[in-house]
C-alpha positions in Angstrom: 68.1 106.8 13.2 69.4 109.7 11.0 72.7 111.1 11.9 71.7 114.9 12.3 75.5 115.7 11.8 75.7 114.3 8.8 76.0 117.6 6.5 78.8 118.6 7.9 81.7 118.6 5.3 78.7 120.4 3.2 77.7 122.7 5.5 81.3 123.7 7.0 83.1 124.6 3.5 85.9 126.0 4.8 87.1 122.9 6.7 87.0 125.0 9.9 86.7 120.9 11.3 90.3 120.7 11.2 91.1 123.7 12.8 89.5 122.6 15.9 91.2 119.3 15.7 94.5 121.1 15.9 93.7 123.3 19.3 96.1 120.6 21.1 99.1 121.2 18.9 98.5 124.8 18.9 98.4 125.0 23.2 101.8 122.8 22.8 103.2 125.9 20.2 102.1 127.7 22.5 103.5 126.4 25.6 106.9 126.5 23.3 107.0 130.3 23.3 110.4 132.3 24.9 109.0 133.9 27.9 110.9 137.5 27.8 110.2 138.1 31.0 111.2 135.9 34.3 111.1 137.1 38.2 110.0 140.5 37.5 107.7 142.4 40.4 104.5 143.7 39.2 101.4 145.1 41.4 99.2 144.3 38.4 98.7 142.4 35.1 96.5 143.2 32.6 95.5 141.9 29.0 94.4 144.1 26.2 92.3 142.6 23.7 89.6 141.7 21.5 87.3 139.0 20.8 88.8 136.0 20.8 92.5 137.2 21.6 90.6 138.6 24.7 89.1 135.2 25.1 92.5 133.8 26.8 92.7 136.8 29.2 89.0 136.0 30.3 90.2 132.2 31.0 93.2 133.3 32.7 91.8 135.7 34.7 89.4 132.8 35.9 92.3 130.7 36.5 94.4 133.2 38.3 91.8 133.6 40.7 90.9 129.9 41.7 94.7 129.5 42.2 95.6 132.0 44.8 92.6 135.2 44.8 94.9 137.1 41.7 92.8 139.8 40.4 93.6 140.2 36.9 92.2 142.8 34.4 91.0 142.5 31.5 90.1 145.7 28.6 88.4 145.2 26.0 88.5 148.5 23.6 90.2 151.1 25.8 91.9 151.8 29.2 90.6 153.4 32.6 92.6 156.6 33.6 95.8 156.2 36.2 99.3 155.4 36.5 100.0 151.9 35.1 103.8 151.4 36.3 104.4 148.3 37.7 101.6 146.6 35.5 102.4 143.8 33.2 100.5 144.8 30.3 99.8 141.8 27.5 98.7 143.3 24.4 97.1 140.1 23.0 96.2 140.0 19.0 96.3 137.1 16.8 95.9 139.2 13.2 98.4 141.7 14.9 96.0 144.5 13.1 93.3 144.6 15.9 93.2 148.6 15.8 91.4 149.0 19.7 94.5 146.6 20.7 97.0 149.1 19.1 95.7 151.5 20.8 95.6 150.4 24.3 99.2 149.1 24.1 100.5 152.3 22.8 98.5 154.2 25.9 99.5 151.7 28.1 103.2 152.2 27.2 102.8 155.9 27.6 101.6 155.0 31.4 104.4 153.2 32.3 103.6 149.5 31.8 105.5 146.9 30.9 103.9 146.0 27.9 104.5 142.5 26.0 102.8 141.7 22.4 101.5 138.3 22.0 100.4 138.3 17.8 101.0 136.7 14.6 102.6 139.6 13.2 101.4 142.9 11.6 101.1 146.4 13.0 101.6 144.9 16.4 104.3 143.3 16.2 106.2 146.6 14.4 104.9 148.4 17.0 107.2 145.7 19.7 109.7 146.6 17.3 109.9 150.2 17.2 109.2 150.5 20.3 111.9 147.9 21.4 109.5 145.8 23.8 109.5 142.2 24.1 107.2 140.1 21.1 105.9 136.9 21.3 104.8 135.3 18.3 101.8 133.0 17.0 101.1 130.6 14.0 99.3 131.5 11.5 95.3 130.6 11.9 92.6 130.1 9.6 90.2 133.2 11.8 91.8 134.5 15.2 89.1 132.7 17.4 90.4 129.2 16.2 94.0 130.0 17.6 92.7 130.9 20.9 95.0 127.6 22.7 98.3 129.4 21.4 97.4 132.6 22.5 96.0 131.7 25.9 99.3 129.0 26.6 101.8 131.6 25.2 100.1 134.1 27.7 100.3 131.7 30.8 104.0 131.0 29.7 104.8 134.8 29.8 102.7 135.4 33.1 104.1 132.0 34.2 108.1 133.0 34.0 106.9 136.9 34.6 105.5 136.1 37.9 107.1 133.2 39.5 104.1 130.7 39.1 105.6 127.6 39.2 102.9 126.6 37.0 104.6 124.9 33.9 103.4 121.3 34.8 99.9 122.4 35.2 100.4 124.1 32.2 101.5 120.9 30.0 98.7 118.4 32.2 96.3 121.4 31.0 97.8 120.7 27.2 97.7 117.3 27.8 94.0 117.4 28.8 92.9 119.2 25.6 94.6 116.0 23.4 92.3 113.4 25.8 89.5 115.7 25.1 89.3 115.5 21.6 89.2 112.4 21.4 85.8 113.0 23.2 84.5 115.7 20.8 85.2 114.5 17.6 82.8 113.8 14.7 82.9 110.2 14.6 81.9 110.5 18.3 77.7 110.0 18.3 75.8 112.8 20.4 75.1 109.8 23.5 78.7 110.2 24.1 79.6 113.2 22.6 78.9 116.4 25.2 79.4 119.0 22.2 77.3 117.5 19.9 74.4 116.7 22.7 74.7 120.4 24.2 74.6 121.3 20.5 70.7 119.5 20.1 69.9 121.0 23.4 70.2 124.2 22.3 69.5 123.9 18.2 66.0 125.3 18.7 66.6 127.7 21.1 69.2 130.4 22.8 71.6 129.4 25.8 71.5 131.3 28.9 74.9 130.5 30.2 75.5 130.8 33.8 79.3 130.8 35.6 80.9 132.1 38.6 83.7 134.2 39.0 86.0 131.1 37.7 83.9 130.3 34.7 83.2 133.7 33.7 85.7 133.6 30.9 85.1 130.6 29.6 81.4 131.3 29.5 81.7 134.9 27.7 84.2 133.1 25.1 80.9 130.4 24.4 78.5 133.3 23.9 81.2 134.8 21.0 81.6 131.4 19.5 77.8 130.9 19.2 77.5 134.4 17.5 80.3 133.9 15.6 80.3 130.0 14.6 76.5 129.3 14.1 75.3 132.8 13.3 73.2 133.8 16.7 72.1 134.8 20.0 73.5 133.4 23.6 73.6 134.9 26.7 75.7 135.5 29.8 75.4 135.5 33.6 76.8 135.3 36.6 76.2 133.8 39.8 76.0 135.0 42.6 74.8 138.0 40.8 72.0 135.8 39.0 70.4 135.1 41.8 69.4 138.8 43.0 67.8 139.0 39.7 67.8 136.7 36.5 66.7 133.7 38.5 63.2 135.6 38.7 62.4 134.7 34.7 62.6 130.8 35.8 59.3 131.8 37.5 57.7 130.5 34.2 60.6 129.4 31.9 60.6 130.3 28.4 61.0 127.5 25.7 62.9 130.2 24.1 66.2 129.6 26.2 67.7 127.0 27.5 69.7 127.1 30.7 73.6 126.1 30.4 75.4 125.9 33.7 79.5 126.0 34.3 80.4 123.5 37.1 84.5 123.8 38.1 86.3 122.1 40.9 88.0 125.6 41.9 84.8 127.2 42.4 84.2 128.4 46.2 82.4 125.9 47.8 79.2 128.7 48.8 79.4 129.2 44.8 79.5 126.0 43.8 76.5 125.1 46.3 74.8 128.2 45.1 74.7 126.8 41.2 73.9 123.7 42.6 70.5 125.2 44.3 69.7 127.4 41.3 69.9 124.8 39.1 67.5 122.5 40.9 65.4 125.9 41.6 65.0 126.3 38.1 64.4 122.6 37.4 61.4 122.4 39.8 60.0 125.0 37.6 59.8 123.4 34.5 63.5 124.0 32.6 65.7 121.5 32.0 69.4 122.8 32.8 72.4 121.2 30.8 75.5 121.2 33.3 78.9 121.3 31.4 82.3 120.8 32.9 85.6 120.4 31.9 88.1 117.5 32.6 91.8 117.2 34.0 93.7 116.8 36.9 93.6 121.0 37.7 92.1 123.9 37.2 93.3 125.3 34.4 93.2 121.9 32.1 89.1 122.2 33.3 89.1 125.7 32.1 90.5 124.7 29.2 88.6 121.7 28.3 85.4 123.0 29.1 86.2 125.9 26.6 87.0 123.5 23.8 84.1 121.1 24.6 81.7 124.6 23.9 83.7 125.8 21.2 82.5 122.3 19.3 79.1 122.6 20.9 79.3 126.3 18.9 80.8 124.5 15.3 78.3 121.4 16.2 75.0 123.9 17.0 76.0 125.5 13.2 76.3 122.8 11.3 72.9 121.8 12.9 71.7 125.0 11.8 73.4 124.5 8.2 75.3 127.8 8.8 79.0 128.2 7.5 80.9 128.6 10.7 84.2 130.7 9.3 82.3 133.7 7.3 81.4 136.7 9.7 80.2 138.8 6.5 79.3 141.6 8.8 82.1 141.8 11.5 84.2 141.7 8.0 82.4 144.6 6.6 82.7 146.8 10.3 86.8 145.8 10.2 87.0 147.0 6.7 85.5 150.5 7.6 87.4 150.4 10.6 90.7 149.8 8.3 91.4 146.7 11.4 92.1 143.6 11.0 
């Protein structure tokens, strides 16, 4: 049988391959980041971002919450109205140029938080410097969505030490977990044993409708960028319990157009976990055929984590399927350059 993989060194010319091959070394660069912050107080944290810097605020958010109920913000663009003292603010860019991240640090300095720049450099990180506030840097990446694992274990090293966690050794299992999982994803792997690559054929003629709880909201929303981003097109996010007052209606008669994509995690709360569990085999009985993904680990957060690197390759696997380069994004490019961001 014909490898449908097999264009792949044609089809991904920029070798963005071997930058997914390197997410474990970047979560351990990462993880190797000087937290400037340890024992400090704070009401609230919150992470300012975009894209795929936002990305590791998403997953920790989700993580934060399985642990111990943490609520954790997230902005994407710009910042509610209020007093922000006692917040831990993470202004989270990988190009360091992001100009909706420049902004939202500089207003949430102004408010009183304590704000903390996790880049790889630029206006950011001068910013830090003028400013005299605390900057963590990141290695150099080939696009700022393939160094999501240094930016999302440099931020749970900072929150880590910032609020008393104790969560380092989850932190390196959850490291640890990405390496074992690669070993699972990669192209030599055939698509019988290879989740990426299978979810990637599931969906090649069609658009995922992505389904999470609370827990796998973040890992889910990151998915939906990379399949925009990576292989050129449309994917969709929802979330359960919220699904079920409403989207689970258009299962009535499903589509061939979409494909369901369900987020199963060990932390979930048990009525949310049996929830997705009924509205999967709802859905089912009506004719769709659901592809359940989960991630792998001894915790929560190396789950999280996995789960998001097993899509990411079911985003770089669904373009090469789709003979789509998956670094170029010719018209985000085009937006950032009128924009003057980065």
């Amino acid at each position: 049988m014909k490898d449908q993989f097999e264009g792949q060194p044609r089809v991904d010319r920029s070798d963005v391959y071997s930058a997914y091959r390197e997410w474990p070394a970047l979560a351990r660069q990462g993880l190797a980041v000087d937290a400037p912050f340890s024992g400090g107080t704070y009401s609230r944290v919150a992470f300012l971002g975009m894209g795929g810097s936002a990305s590791a605020g998403d997953i920790i958010s989700g993580w934060l919450f399985a642990r111990d109920g943490r609520d954790v913000s997230v902005y994407k663009g710009s910042l509610p109205g209020g007093d922000m003292r006692g917040t831990l603010a993470l202004a989270c860019s990988a190009s360091g140029g992001t100009l909706e991240t420049i902004g939202m640090a500089k207003s949430a300095m102004l408010r009183g938080a304590d704000v903390v720049v996790v880049s790889g450099g630029g206006e950011l990180k001068e910013l830090a410097e003028a400013s005299n506030i605390p900057f963590v840097g990141l290695p150099t990446v080939r696009a700022p969505r393939y160094g999501t694992p240094a930016m999302l274990f440099a931020c749970v090293r900072v929150v880590d030490a910032a609020l008393g966690l104790s969560a380092r050794v989850e932190a390196e299992q959850a490291a640890e977990a990405l390496g074992s999982e690669w070993k699972r994803l990669s192209a030599d792997v055939s698509a019988s044993r290879n989740a990426a690559k299978s979810l990637a054929l599931a969906v090649r003629e069609s658009t995922p409708k992505v389904y999470g709880t609370r827990v796998t909201r973040g890992v889910g929303v990151r998915f939906c960028n990379s399949v925009n981003e990576n292989a050129k097109t449309h994917a969709f996010f929802e979330e359960v319990p919220e699904a079920m007052h409403n989207d689970v209606e258009t299962w009535e008669s499903p589509d061939p157009r979409f494909v369901p994509v369900l987020l199963r995690c060990s932390a979930d709360d048990p009525k949310m976990s049996t929830r997705m569990g009924w509205f999967g085999s709802a859905i089912k009985q009506r004719g769709a055929d659901p592809v359940t993904v989960e991630g792998s680990g001894p915790t929560p957060l190396a789950e999280l984590v996995t789960m998001a690197y097993k899509l990411d390759m079911a985003s770089y696997y669904l373009a090469v399927l789709r003979r789509v380069d998956p670094l170029p994004t010719r018209l985000l490019t085009k937006l950032r350059q009128r924009l003057g961001s980065k």
